[in-house]
C-alpha positions, 0 to 999 in steps of 0.5 A: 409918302411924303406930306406934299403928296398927300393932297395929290394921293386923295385927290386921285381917290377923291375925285374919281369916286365923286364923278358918279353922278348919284354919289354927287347927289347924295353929297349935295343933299348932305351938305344942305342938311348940315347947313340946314342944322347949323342955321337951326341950332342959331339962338335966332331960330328959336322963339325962345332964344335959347338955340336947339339941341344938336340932335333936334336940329339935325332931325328938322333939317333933315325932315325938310330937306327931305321933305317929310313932315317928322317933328321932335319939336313943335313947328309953330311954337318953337321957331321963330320966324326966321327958323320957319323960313330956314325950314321952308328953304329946306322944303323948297330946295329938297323938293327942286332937288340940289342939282336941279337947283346947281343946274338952273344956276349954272345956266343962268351964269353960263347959259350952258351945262357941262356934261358932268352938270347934265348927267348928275341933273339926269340922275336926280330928275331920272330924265331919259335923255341928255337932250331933255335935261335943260327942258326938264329944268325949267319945266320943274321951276316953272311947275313948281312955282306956278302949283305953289303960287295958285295954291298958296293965293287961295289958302292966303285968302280964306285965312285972310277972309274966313280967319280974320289973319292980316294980310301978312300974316295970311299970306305967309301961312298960304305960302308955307303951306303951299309950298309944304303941300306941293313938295309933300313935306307936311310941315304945318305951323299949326300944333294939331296939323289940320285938324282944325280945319277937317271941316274946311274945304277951302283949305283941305282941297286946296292943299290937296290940290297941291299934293297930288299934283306934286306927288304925280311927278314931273315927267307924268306932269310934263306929258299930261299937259304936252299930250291930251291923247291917252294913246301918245301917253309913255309907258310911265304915264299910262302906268302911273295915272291909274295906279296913283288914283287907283291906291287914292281910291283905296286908301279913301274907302278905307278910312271911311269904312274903318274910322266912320264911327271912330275918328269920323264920328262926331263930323257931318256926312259930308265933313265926313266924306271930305276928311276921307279923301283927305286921308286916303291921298295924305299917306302917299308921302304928304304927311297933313293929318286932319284927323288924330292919326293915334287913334285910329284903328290898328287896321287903318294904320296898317293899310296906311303902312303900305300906301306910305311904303308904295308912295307916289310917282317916279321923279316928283316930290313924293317918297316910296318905292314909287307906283310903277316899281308896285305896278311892275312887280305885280306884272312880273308876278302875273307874267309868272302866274301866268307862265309866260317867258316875258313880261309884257305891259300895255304891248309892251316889253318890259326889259331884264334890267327894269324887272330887277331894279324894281324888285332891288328897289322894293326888297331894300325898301322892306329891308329898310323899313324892318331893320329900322322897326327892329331898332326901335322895338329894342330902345323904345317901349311903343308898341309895334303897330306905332313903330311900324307905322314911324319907320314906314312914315320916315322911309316913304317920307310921308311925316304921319305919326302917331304922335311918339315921335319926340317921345323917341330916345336919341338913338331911336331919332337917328334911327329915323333920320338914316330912314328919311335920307334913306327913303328920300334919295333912293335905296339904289341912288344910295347903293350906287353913290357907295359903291367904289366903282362899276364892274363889269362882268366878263364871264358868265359861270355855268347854269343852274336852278335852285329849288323855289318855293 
């Protein structure tokens, strides 16, 4: 082969396997994360002038793009302004998502999207239709401004009013913190997180607010807004809303009940009741603490395991699994319990193919979850209960942590890296951007049943 040939021979490998919409996103995402890195490795980025080790760089870049909320590095006190802004970008184009971003540009350039622009948008918004692809767009720019712009004027104002900040100093604290809340990202420019403002309702509700809107997701969004009548909501919707609210329930009542004479002792009642709420809706993937996550009981930070590995809903800010792939694995297992040939939700018929992306979606998960726990048992001494807790956060993008995150070896932060791009894009969105091509099988082989159980 000659060298004038070579450029043609990898375009002919290179391109095909980049017009498989997933890979292309997984791409984007990558790219973003080392600019993100290289601006954060900048001497201007740090208070101190003095740059940033590769490693830590890399790390913040990828919690903001992903949108998770891990630090190695203090956020308020070891970047400057300008690294601040660099990891509020992160945050704001992780949580619009890349292509979404490509397309609305692309748009306004053109004022049309080619196929290609449309399916690889599709793939990251999960919209159903090409047809809804422009529409779902300008829905997730609009929602996301306006949720952010409502939020950060109340935040700015009480830091403005209760705080004593400048006007500017306050309005930029309202902004990080509304756009980290809406995006579920939980970066705070505060050392201890909220813990300082556990008492505070004119900041915790608001954040609040901000998460669980974002954390719903943009199509149940859409439709909760488009239709008031329960009875014309989609399957999704009728799915997500209470399930959602349902493990937002549990997860309150659980640190009640479990931290009330720990890490709620010395709050009011009603303090008390406020820091619970806050606490049961943080772990589905927003990553605020208002209390000292490392010392609540072992119990709390289990029940937090789950809330983080199920997340919050399909095609939104929030990390996970998602609600409805932990919903529609519990009809398929009451569907088995109960015998029936067919899984049947809200009259209606749940397809072959969704049963097994939820099932793929879920085992891969805990596959992810234990591998990287398993890593980090054999480099770190920490115990299990906190590395579970740190591989979960990092997989559900959620930023919890019980404070070993900095104290991690090197290979123990990659470890958490790979989970967070991991758990951000998706186990199958990243099985699928790996694979060389689709097959398609031709033949079915002779049918036979193995013993189960």
């Amino acid at each position: 082969m000659t060298s004038l040939s070579k450029p043609a021979f990898l375009r002919r490998r290179l391109v095909p396997s980049l017009r498989h919409p997933a890979r292309v996103v997984v791409l984007a995402f990558a790219v973003a994360t080392l600019i993100g890195t290289a601006l954060l490795m900048l001497p201007m980025a740090t208070e101190s002038g003095a740059g940033t080790d590769p490693v830590a760089a890399l790390f913040t870049a990828v919690s903001a793009i992903c949108v998770t909320g891990l630090v190695v590095v203090d956020t308020p006190t070891h970047w400057s302004t300008f690294g601040e802004v660099v990891v509020l970008a992160l945050i704001q184009v992780g949580g619009f998502g890349i292509m979404t971003l490509a397309s609305l540009l692309t748009l306004l350039v053109s004022r049309r999207l080619g196929l290609r622009m449309q399916l690889t948008a599709q793939a990251e918004t999960k919209t159903l239709g090409l047809g809804d692809v422009r529409t779902v767009i300008g829905g997730v720019i609009v929602v996301s401004l306006v949720v952010e712009a409502v939020t950060a004027v109340f935040l700015g104002l009480r830091f403005l009013i209760g705080y004593g900040e400048s006007p500017a100093r306050a309005a930029y604290l309202g902004i990080f913190h509304a756009v980290s809340a809406f995006n579920n990202a939980g970066f705070a420019l505060y050392t201890d997180s909220m813990v300082g403002f556990a008492a505070d309702p004119w900041i915790c509700l608001p954040i609040l607010f901000a998460v669980i809107v974002g954390g719903l997701g943009f199509p149940v969004i859409f439709e909760l807004v488009r239709r008031r009548n329960r009875k014309r909501w989609s399957l999704h919707t009728r799915i997500t809303v209470p399930v959602y609210f349902g493990l937002l329930a549990l997860g309150t009542l659980a640190v009640l009940v479990l931290e009330w004479g720990n890490t709620l002792g010395k709050l009011d009642v009603h303090h008390k009741l406020l820091a619970g709420v806050f606490h049961g809706v943080m772990p589905r993937t927003a990553g605020f603490n208002s209390l000292n996550v490392g010392a609540m009981q072992p119990s709390t930070l289990l029940i937090n395991d789950v809330l983080m590995f199920i997340g919050g809903g399909s095609a939104g800010t929030a990390g996970g699994i998602k609600v409805t792939t932990f919903a529609l694995l519990g009809f398929v297992i009451l569907a088995e319990i109960r015998g029936e040939p067919t899984v049947h939700v809200m009259n209606r018929r749940l397809t072959d193919q969704v049963q097994r992306q939820a099932l793929t979606v879920a085992l891969l998960g805990v596959g992810a979850v234990m591998a990287g726990t398993i890593t980090l048992l054999s480099i770190s001494p920490f115990p299990l209960d906190d590395l579970l807790f740190e591989t979960t956060s990092a997989f559900g993008t959620v930023g919890m942590s019980t404070g070993i995150t900095a104290q991690l070896p090197a290979a123990g932060q990659l470890v958490l890296i790979a989970l967070m791009f991991i758990g951000r894009l998706g186990p199958i969105t990243l099985a699928s951007a790996l694979a060389l091509r689709d097959r398609a099988r031709r033949y079915e082989l002779p049918e036979e049943r193995p013993v189960v159980g």
